[in-house]
Structure formats: C-alpha cells, structure tokens
C-alpha positions as CSV (number, residue, x, y, z in Angstrom):
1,X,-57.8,-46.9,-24.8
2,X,-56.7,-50.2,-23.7
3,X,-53.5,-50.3,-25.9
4,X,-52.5,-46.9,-24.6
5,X,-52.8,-48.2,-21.4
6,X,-50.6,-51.4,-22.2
7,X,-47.7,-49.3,-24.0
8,X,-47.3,-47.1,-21.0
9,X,-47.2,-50.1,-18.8
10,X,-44.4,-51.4,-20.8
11,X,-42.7,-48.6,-21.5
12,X,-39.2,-49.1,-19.1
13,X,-38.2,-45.2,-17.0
14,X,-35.0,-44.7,-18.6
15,X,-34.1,-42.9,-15.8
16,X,-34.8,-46.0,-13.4
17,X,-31.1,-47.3,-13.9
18,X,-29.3,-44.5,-13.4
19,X,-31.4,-43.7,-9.9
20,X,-30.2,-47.0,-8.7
21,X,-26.5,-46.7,-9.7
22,X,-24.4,-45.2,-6.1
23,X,-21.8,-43.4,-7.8
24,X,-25.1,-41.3,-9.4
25,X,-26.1,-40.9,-5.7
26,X,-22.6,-39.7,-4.4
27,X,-21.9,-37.4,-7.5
28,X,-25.3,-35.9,-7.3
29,X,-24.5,-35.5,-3.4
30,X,-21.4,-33.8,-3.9
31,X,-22.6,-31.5,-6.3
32,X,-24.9,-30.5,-3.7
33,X,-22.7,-30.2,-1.6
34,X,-20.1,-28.3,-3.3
35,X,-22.7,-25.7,-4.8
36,X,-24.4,-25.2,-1.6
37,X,-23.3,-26.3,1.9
38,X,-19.3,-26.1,1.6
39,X,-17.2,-22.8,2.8
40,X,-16.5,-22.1,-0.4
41,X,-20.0,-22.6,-2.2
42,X,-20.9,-20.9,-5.6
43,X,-23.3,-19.0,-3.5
44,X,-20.5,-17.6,-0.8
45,X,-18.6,-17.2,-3.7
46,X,-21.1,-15.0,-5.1
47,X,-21.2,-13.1,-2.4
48,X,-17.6,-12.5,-1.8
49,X,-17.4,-11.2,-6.0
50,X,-19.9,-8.3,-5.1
51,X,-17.8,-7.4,-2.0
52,X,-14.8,-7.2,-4.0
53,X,-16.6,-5.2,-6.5
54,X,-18.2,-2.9,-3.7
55,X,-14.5,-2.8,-2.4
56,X,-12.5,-1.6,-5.9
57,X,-15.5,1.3,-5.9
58,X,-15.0,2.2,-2.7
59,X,-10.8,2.2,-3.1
60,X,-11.3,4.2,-6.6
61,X,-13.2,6.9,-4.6
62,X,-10.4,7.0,-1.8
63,X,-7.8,7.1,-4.1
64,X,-9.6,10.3,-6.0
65,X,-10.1,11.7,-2.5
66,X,-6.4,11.4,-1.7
67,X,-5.3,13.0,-5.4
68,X,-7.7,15.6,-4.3
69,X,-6.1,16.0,-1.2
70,X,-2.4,16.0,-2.4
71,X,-3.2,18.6,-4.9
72,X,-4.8,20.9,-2.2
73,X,-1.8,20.2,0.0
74,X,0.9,21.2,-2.8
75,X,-1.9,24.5,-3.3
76,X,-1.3,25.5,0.5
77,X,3.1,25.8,0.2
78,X,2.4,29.1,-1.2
79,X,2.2,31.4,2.0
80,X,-0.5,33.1,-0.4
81,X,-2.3,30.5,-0.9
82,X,-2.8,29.7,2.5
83,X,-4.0,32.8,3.0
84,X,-6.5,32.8,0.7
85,X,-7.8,29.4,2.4
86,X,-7.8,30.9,5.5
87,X,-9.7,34.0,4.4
88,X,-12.6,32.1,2.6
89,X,-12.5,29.1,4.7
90,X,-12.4,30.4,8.4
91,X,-13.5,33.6,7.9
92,X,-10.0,35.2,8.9
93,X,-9.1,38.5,8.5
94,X,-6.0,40.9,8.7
95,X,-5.8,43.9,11.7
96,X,-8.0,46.9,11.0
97,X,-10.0,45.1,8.2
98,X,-13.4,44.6,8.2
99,X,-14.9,41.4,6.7
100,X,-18.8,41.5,5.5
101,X,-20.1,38.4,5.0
102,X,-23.4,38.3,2.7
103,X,-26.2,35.4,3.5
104,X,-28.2,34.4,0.2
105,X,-32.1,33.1,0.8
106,X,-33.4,30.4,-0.2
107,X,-34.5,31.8,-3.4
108,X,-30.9,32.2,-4.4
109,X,-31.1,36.1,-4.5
110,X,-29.2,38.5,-2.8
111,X,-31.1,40.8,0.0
C-alpha cells in the first residue's frame, strides 16, 4: 500500500508544464473567446445558418405563390375567363338569371 502511495507521489502531472506556459493561457483564451463571446461566435453563427435556412423556405414558398399567381393572371385575359371567376368567386350573375347556391353539412351530404 505504501509503494502505491510513493509511485503516485512521484509520478510528475504531465499536464503541469503546459498549465504554466502563457501562450497556453492566451490560446486557450482566445479560443474562448472566439467560440463564444465575439460577434461572430460559432454559436451566432449557428444561429444566423438556421435563419438563412428558414429564409430559402420561406423565399421557395413565395416564389411558388407568385408562379401561382402569374398563371392565374395570364388565366383572367380571356374575357371568359374572367367571367367564370367572377361567377364562382363573387357570386355574380347576368340580368334575369337566377343563381342557387347549395350549402353542404357537416356530414359532407347534400340536403
């Protein structure tokens, strides 16, 4: 027990010279640093990636919106078409025409 004892006693940290070096100290500081406290940390960074990413979805839906749009758009030019919007859209209706409009239930059947 006694030798166990004396071999950890003698036994030199290997870490101990390296802890006592300053350039350890001031690299281990800026790392610090740099990962965590700066402007541009690996965390804001992190941060600003998912941003972006939310952004690119968010310009992918917009832009399928606006191809939605332009195709609807080049639809309404045709004086028919437009009235075929207007008819099923706003409920328009030419004179002396009646318009029935039929409500379905919740079900999903008609009454």
């Amino acid at each position: 027990m006694e030798q166990t004892e004396e071999l950890n006693e003698q036994k030199p940290n290997k870490w101990l010279p390296y802890l006592k070096n300053k350039y350890v100290w001031v690299l281990l500081f800026f790392g610090i640093w740099m990962l965590f406290l700066d402007n541009y940390s690996q965390l804001e960074h992190r941060e600003l990636d998912k941003e972006i990413e939310e952004l690119e979805v968010n310009k992918k839906y917009y832009q399928d919106e606006i191809r939605k749009d332009q195709h609807n758009i080049n639809l309404l030019k045709d004086p028919n078409q437009v009235e075929k919007y207007a008819r099923e859209k706003y409920f328009m209706k030419k004179q002396n025409e009646d318009i029935y409009l039929i409500d379905l239930d919740s079900s999903g059947t008609k009454p």
